[in-house]
N, CA, C and O atoms as a Tinker XYZ file with bonds, in Angstrom:
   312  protein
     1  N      0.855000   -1.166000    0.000000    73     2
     2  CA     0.000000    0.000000    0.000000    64     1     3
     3  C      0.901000    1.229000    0.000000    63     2     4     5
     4  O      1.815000    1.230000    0.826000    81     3
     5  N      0.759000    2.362000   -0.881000    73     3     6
     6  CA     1.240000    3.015000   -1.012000    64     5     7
     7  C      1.187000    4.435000    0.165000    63     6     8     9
     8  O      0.147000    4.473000    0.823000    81     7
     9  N      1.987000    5.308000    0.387000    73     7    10
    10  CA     1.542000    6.644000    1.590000    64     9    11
    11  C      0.583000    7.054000    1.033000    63    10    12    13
    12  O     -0.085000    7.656000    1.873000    81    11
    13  N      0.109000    7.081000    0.075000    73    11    14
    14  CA    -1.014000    8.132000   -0.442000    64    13    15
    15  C     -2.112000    7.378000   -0.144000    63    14    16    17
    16  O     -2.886000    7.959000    0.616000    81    15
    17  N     -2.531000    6.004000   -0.568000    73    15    18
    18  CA    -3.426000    5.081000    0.134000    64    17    19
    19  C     -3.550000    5.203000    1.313000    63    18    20    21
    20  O     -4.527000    5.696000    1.876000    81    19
    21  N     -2.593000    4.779000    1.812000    73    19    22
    22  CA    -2.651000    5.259000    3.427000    64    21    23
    23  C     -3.459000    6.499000    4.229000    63    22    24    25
    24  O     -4.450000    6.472000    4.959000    81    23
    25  N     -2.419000    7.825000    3.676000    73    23    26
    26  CA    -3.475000    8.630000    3.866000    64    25    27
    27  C     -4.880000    8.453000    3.755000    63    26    28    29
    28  O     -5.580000    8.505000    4.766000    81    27
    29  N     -5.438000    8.218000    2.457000    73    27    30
    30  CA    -6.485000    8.152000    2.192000    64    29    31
    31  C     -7.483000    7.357000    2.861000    63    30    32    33
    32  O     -8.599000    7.870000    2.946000    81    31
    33  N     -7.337000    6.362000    3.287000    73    31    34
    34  CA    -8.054000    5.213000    4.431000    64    33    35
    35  C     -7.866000    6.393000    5.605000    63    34    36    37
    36  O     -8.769000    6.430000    6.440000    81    35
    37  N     -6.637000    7.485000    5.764000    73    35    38
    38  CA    -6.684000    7.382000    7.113000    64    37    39
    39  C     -8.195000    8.626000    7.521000    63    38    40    41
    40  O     -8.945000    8.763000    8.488000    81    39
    41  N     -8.042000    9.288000    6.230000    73    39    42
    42  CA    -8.918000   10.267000    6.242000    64    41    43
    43  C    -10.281000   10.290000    6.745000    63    42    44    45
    44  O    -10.948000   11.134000    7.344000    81    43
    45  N    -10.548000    8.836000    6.226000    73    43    46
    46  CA   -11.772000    8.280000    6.451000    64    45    47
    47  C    -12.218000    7.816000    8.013000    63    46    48    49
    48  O    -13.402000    7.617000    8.285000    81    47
    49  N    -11.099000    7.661000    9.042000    73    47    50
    50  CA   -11.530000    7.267000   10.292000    64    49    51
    51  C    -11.991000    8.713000   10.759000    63    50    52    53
    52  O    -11.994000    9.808000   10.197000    81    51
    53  N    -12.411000    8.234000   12.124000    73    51    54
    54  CA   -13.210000    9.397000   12.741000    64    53    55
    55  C    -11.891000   10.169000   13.352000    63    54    56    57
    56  O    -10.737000    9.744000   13.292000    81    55
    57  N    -12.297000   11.318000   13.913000    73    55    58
    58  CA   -10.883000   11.985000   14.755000    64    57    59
    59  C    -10.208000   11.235000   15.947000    63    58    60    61
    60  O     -9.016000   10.999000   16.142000    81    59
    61  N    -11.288000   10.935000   16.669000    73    59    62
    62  CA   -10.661000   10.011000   17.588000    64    61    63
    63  C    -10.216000    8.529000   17.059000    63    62    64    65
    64  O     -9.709000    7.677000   17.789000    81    63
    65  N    -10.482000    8.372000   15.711000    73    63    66
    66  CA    -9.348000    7.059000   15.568000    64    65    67
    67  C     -8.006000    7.638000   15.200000    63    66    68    69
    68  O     -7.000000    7.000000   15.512000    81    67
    69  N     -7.882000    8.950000   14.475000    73    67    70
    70  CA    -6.743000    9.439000   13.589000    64    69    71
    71  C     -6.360000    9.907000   14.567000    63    70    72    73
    72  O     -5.140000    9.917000   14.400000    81    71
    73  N     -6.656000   10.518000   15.970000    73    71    74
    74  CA    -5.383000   10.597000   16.649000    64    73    75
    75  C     -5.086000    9.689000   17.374000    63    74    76    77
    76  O     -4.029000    9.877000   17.977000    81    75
    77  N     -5.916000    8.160000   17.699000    73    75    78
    78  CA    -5.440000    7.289000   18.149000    64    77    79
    79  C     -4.529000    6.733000   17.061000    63    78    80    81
    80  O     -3.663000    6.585000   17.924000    81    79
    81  N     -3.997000    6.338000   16.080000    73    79    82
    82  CA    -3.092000    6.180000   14.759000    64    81    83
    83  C     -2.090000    7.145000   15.282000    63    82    84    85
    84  O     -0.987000    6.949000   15.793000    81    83
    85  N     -2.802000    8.326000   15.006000    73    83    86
    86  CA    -1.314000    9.419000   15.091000    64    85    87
    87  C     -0.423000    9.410000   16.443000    63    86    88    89
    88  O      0.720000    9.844000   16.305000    81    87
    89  N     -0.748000    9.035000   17.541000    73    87    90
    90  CA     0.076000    8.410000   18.895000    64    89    91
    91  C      0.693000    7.577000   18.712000    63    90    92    93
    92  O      1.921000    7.588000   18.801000    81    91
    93  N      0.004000    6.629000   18.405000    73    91    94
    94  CA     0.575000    5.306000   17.990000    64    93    95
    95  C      1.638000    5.119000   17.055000    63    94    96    97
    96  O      2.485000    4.239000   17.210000    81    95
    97  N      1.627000    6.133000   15.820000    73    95    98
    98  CA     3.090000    6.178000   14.848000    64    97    99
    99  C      3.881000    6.948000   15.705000    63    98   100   101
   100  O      4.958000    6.452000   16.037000    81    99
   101  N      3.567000    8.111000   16.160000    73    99   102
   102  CA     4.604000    9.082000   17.282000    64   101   103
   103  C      5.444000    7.869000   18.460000    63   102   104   105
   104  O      6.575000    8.074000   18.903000    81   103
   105  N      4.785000    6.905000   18.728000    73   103   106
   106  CA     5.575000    6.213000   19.542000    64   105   107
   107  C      6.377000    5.444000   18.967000    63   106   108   109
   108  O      7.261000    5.049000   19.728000    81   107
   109  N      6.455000    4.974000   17.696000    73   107   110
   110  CA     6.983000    4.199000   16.624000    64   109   111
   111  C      8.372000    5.118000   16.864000    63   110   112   113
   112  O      9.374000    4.468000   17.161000    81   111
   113  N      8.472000    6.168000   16.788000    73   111   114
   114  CA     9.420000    7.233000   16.267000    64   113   115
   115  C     10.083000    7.805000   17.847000    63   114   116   117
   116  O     11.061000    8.541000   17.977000    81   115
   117  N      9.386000    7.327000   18.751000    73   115   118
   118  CA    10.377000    8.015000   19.960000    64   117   119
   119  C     11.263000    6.780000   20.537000    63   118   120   121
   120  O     11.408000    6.535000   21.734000    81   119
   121  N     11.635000    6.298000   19.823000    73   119   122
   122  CA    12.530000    4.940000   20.198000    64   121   123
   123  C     14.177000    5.688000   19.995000    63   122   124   125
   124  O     14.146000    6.740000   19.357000    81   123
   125  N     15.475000    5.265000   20.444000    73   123   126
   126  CA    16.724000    5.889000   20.701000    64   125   127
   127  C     16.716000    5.558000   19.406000    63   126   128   129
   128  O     15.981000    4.680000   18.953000    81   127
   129  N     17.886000    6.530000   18.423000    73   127   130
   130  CA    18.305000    6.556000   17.351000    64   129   131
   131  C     19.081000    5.972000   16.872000    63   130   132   133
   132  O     20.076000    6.327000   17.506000    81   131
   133  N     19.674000    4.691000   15.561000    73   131   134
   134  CA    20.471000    3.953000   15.422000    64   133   135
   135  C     21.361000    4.735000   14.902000    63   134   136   137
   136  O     20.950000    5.766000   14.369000    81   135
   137  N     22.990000    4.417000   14.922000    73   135   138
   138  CA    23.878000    5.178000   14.395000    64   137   139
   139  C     23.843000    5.226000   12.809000    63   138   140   141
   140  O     24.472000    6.000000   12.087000    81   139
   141  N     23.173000    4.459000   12.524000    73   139   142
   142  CA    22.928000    5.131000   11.005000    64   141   143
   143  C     22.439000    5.882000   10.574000    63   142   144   145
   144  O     22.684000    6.518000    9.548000    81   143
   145  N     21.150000    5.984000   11.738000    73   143   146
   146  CA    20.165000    6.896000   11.653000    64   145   147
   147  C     20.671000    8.546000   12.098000    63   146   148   149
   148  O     20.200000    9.527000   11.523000    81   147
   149  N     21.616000    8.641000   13.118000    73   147   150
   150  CA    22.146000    9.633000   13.239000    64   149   151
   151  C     23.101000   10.213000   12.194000    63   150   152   153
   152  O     22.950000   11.314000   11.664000    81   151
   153  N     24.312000    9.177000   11.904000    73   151   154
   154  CA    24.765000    9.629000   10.400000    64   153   155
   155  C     24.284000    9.679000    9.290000    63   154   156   157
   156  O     25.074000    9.991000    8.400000    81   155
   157  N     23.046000    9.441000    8.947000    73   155   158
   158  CA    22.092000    9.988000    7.936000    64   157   159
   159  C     21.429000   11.431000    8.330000    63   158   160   161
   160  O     21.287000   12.274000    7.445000    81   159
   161  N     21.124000   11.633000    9.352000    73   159   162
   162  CA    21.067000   12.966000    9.840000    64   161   163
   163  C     22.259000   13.626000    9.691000    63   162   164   165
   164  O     22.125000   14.329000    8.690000    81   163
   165  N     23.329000   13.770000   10.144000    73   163   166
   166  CA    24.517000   14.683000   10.055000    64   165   167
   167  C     24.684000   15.066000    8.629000    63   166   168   169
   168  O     24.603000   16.223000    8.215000    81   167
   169  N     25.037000   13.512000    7.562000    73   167   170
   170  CA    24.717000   13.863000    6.431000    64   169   171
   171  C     24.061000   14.950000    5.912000    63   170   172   173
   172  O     24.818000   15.547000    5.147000    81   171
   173  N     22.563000   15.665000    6.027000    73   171   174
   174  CA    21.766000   15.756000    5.749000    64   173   175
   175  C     22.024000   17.263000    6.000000    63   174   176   177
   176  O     21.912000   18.055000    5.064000    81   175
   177  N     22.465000   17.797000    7.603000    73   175   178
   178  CA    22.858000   19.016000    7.828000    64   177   179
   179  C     24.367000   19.043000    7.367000    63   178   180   181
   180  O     24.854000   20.087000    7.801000    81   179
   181  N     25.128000   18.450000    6.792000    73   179   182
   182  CA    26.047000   18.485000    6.387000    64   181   183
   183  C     25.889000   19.454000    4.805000    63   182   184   185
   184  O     26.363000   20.554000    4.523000    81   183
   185  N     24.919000   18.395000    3.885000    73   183   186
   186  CA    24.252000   18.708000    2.260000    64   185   187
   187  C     23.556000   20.216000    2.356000    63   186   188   189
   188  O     23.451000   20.954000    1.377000    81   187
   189  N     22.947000   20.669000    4.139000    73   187   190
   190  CA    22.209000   22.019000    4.519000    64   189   191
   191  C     23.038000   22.913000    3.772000    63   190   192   193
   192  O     22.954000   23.570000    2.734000    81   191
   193  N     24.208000   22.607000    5.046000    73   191   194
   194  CA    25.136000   23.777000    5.395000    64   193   195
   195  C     25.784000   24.331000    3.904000    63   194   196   197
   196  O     25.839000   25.514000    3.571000    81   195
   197  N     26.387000   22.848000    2.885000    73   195   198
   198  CA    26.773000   23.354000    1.466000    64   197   199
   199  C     25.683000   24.127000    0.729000    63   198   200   201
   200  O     26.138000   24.940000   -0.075000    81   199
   201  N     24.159000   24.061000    0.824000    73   199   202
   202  CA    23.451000   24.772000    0.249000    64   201   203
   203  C     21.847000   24.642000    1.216000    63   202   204   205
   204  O     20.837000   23.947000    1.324000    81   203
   205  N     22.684000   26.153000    1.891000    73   203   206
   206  CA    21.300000   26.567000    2.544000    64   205   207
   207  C     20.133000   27.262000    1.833000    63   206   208   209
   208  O     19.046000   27.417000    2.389000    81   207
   209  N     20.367000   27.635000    0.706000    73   207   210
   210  CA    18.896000   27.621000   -0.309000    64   209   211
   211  C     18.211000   26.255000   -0.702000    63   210   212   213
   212  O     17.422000   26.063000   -1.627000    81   211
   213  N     18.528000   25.669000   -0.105000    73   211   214
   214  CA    17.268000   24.031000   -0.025000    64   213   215
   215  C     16.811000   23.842000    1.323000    63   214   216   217
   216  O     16.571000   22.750000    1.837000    81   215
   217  N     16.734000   24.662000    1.718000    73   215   218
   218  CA    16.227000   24.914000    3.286000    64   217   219
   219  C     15.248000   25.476000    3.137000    63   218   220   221
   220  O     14.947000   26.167000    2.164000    81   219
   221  N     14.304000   25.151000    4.543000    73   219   222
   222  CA    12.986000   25.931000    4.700000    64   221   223
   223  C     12.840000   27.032000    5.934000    63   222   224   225
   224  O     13.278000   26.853000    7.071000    81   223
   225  N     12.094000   28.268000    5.443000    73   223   226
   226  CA    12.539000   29.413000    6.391000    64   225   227
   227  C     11.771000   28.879000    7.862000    63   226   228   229
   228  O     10.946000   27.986000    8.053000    81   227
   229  N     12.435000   29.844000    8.786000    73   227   230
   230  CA    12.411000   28.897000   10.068000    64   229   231
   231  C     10.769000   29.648000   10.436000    63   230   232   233
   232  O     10.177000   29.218000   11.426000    81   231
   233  N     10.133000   30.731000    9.609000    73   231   234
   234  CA     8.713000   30.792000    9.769000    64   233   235
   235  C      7.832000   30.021000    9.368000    63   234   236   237
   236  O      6.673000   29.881000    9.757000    81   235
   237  N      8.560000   29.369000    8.346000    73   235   238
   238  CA     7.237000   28.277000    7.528000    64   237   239
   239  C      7.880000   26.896000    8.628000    63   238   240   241
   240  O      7.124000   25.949000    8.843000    81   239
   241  N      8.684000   26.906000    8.986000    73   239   242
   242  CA     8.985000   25.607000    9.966000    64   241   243
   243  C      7.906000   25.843000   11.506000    63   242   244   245
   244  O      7.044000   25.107000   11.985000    81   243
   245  N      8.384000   27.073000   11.908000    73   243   246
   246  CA     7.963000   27.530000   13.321000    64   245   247
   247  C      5.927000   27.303000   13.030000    63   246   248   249
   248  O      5.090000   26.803000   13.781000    81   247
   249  N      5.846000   27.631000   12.298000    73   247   250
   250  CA     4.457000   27.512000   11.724000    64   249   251
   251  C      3.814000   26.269000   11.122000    63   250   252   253
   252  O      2.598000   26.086000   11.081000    81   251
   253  N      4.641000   25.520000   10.709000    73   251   254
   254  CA     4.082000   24.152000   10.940000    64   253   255
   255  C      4.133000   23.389000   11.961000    63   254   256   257
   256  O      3.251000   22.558000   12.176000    81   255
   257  N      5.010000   23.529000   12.622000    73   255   258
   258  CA     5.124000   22.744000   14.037000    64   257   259
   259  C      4.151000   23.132000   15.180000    63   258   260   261
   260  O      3.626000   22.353000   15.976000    81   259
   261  N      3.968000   24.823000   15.101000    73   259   262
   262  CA     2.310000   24.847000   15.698000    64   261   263
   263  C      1.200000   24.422000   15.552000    63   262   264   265
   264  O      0.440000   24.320000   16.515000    81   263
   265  N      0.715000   23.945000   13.857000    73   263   266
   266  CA    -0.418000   23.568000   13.830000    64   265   267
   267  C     -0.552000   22.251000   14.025000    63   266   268   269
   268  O     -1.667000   21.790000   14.267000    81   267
   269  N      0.909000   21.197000   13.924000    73   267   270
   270  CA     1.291000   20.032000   14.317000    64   269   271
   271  C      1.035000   19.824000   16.164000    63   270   272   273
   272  O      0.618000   18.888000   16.845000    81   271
   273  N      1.458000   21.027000   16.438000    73   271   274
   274  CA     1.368000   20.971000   18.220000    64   273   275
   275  C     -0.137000   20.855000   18.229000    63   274   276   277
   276  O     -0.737000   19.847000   18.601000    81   275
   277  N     -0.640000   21.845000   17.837000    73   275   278
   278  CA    -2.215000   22.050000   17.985000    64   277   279
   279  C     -3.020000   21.120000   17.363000    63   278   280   281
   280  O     -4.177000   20.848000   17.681000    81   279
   281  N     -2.574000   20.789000   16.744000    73   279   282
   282  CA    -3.594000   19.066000   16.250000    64   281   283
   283  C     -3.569000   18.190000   17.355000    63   282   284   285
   284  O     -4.554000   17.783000   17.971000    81   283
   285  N     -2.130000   17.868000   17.614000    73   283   286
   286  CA    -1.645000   16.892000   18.753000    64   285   287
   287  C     -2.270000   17.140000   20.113000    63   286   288   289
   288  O     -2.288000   16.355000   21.061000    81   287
   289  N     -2.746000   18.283000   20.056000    73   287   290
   290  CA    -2.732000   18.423000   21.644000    64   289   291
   291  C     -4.481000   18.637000   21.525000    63   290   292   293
   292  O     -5.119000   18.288000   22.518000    81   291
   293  N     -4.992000   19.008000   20.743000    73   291   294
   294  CA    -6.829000   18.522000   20.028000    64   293   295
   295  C     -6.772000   16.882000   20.641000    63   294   296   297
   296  O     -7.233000   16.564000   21.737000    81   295
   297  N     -6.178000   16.039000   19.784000    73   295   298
   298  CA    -6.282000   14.636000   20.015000    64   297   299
   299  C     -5.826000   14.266000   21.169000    63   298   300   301
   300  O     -5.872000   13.040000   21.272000    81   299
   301  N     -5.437000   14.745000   22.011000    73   299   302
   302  CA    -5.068000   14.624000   23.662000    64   301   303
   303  C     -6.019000   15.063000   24.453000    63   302   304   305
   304  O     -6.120000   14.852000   25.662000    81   303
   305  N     -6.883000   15.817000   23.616000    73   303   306
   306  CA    -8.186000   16.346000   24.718000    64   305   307
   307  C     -7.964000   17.613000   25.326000    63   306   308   309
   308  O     -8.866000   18.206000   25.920000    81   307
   309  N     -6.165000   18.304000   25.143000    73   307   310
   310  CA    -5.939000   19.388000   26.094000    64   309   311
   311  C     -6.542000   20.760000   25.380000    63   310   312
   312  O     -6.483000   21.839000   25.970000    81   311
């Protein structure tokens, strides 16, 4: 199944299933980091730093991560 499938099924649950899903992958992802996984990161700010015009401004970052907070914290009930 493809991410876009995915999405698409996920669309279809109610809110309280999609943020029960969306916890549930968030915990997938708070597990310690393998060293590959970290040197694929360094990599990555490494490719930044040679060309910081493939970067995203830290308002369109700061601004997604709020409406990411604010979803998250909808599906928490707070």
């Amino acid at each position: 199944m493809s991410a876009e499938e995915i999405l698409e099924q996920f669309r279809l649950l109610s809110v309280d299933e999609q943020c029960d899903v969306a916890r549930r992958i968030a915990d997938e992802f708070e597990q310690e980091l393998t060293p590959e996984q970290v040197a694929k990161l360094e990599e990555r700010a490494d490719r930044l730093r040679r060309h910081p015009e493939n970067g995203i401004p830290w308002e369109q970052v700061r601004a997604e991560l709020k409406d990411r907070l604010e979803k998250r914290r909808a599906c928490r009930g707070e």
